[in-house]
C-alpha positions as CSV (number, residue, x, y, z in Angstrom):
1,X,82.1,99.5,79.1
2,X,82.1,96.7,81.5
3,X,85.3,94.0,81.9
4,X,82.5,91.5,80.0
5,X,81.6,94.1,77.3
6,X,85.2,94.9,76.1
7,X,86.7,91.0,76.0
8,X,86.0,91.0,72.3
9,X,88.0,93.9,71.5
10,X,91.3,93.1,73.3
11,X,94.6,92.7,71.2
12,X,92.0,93.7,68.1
13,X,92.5,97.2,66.3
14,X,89.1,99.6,66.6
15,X,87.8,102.8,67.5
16,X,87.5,104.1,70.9
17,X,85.1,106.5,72.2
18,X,85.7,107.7,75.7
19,X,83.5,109.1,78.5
20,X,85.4,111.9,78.0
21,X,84.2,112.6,74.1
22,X,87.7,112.0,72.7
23,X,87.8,108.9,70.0
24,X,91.0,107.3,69.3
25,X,92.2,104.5,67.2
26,X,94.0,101.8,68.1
27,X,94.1,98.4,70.5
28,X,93.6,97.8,74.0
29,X,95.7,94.9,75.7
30,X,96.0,93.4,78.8
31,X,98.6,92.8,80.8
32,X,98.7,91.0,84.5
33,X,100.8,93.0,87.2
34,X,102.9,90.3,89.2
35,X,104.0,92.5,91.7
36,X,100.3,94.0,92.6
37,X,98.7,91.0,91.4
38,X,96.5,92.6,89.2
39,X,95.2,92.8,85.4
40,X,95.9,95.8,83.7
41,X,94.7,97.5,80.5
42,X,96.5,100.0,78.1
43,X,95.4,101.7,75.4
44,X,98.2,101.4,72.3
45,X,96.7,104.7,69.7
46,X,97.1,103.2,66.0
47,X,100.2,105.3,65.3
48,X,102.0,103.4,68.3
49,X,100.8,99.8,66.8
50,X,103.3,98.4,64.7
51,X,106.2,99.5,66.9
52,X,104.2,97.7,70.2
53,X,103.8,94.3,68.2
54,X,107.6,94.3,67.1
55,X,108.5,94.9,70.3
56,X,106.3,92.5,71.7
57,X,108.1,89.9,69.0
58,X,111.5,91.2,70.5
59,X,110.0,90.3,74.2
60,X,110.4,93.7,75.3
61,X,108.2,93.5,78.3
62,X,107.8,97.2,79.2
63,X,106.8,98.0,75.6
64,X,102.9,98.6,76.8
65,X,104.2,101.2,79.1
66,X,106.6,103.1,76.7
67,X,103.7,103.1,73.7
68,X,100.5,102.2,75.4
69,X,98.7,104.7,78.3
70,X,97.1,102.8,81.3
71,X,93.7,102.8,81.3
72,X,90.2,102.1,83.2
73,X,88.1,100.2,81.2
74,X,85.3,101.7,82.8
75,X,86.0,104.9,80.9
76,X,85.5,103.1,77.4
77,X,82.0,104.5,76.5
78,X,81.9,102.6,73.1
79,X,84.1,100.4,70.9
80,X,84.0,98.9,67.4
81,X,86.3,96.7,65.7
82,X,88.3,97.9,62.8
83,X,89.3,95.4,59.4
């Protein structure tokens, strides 16, 4: 998926189907890298959820990295939102 295409799903629970055939629950987030100057994107699976938005609430700012995986958007092959 392109940067465009996947905007709508950020910080929304869904399904995620990868180049790589593997589909995975959860929520993609964003994050911007000060040091690189960069946006990042990491992929939080559902089981991981609940845990990342408390620590998010406790401004625990490495949280992405200890339950979220980096990833390149650009191996998202499809996405759909989840209620």
């Amino acid at each position: 998926m392109s940067r465009r295409e996947i905007q709508q799903f950020i910080h929304h629970p869904g399904r995620f189907t990868f180049k790589d055939g593997q589909a995975n629950q959860g929520m993609v987030i964003v994050r911007y890298n000060i040091q690189e100057g960069k946006i990042e994107y990491y992929f939080i699976p559902s089981e991981n959820m609940l845990a990342y938005q408390s620590a998010k609430s406790n401004q625990e700012l490495n949280a992405h990295k200890v339950l979220g995986t980096r990833l390149n958007i650009e191996d998202i092959h499809s996405a759909e939102m989840m209620n």
